[in-house]
C-alpha positions as CSV (number, residue, x, y, z in Angstrom):
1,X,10.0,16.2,11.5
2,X,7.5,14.0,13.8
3,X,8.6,10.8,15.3
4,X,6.2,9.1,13.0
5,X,7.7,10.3,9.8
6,X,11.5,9.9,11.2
7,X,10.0,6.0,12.2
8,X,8.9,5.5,8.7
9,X,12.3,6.9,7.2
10,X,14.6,4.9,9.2
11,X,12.5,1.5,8.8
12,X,10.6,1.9,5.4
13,X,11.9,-1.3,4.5
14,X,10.8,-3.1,7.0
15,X,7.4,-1.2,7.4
16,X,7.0,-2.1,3.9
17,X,7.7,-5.6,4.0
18,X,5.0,-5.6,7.0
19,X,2.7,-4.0,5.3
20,X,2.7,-6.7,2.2
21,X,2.6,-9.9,3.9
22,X,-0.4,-8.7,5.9
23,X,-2.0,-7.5,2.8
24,X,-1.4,-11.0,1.5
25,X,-2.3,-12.7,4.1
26,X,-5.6,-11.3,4.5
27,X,-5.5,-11.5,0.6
28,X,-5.9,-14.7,0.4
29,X,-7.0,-16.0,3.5
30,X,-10.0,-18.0,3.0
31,X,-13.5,-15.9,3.1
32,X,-15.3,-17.6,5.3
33,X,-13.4,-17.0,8.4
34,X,-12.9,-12.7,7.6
35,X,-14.4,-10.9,10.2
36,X,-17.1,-8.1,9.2
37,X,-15.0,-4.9,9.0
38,X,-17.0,-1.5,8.2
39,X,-16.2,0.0,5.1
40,X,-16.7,-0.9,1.5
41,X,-14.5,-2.9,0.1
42,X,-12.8,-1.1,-2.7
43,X,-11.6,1.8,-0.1
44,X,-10.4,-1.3,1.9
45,X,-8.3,-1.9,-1.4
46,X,-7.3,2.0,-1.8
47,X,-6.4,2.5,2.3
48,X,-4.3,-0.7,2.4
49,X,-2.1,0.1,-1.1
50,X,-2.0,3.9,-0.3
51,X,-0.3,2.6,3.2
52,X,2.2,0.2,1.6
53,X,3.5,2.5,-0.9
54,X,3.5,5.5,1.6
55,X,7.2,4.5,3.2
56,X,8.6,3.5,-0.1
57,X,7.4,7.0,-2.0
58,X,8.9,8.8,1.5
59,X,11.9,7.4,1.4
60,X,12.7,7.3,-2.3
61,X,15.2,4.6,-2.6
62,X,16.7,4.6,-5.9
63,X,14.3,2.9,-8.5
64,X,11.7,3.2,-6.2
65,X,9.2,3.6,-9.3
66,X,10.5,0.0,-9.9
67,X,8.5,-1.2,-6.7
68,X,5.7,0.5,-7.6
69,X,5.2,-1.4,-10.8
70,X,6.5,-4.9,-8.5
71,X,3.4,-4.0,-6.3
72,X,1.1,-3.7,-9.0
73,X,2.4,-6.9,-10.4
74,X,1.7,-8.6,-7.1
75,X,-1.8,-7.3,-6.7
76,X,-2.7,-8.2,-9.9
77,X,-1.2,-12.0,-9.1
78,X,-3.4,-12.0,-6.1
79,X,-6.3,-11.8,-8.0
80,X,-5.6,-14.2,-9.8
81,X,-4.8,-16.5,-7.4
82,X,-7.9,-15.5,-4.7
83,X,-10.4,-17.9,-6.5
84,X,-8.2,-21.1,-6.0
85,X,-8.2,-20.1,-2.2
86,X,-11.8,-19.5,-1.9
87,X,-11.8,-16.1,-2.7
88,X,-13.1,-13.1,-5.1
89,X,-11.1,-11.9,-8.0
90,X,-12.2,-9.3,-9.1
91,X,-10.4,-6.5,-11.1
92,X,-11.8,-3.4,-9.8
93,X,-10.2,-4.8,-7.0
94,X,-6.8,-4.2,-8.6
95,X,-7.9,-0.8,-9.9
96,X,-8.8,0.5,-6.0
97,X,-5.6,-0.8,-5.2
98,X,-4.1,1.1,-8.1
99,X,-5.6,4.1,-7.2
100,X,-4.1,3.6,-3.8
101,X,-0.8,3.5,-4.7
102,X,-1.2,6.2,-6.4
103,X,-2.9,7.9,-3.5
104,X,0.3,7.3,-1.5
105,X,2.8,8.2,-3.7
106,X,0.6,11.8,-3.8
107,X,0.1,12.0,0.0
108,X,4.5,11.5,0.0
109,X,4.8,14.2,-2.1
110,X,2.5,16.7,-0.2
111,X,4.6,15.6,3.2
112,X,8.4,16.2,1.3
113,X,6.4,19.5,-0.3
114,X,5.4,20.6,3.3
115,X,9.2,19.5,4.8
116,X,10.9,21.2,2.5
117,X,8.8,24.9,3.1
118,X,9.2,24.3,7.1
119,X,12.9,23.8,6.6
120,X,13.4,26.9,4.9
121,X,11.3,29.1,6.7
């Protein structure tokens, strides 16, 4: 196993606590002051949800499926609270990050798949 993967075993938790308060804070920060990043926006979305969920779906605490739907929850409150802080809400926002959840739950499956071969061969 690589360093990176033992890292994000031994501190999912805290990686993933990380990981959500900067996607809040630059969630909601006002939009003025955003620097121009390259990218579109919606793989922005997909990237930064696929990351946060990545530890969690590695690790597999018990009811982890449970902080999937909590994340969810929280992106869809996001959106709803960007407009009040001079933001965009907008749903497809919440769809990419859907989609990126689900995109790192997937790519923590392929690693455990690939794991599991190289330990037994």
């Amino acid at each position: 196993m690589s360093f990176f993967l033992f890292f994000i075993r031994k501190y999912w938790l805290t990686c993933t606590i990380t990981l959500l308060v900067a996607i809040t804070a630059l969630s909601l920060w006002p939009n003025e002051s955003l620097p121009s990043v390259p990218g579109g926006d919606k793989i922005h979305h997909l990237i930064a949800y696929a990351a946060l969920i990545f530890p969690v779906a590695l690790r597999r605490p018990k009811s982890w499926y449970l902080i999937v739907v909590l994340f969810i929850a929280c992106s869809g409150l996001i959106e709803l609270v960007q407009p009040f802080v001079n933001r965009y809400g907008e749903w497809l926002d919440l769809a990419a990050n859907i989609i990126g959840l689900v995109c790192g739950v997937l790519l923590a499956e392929a690693v455990r798949r690939r794991e599991a071969v190289a330990e037994r061969e």
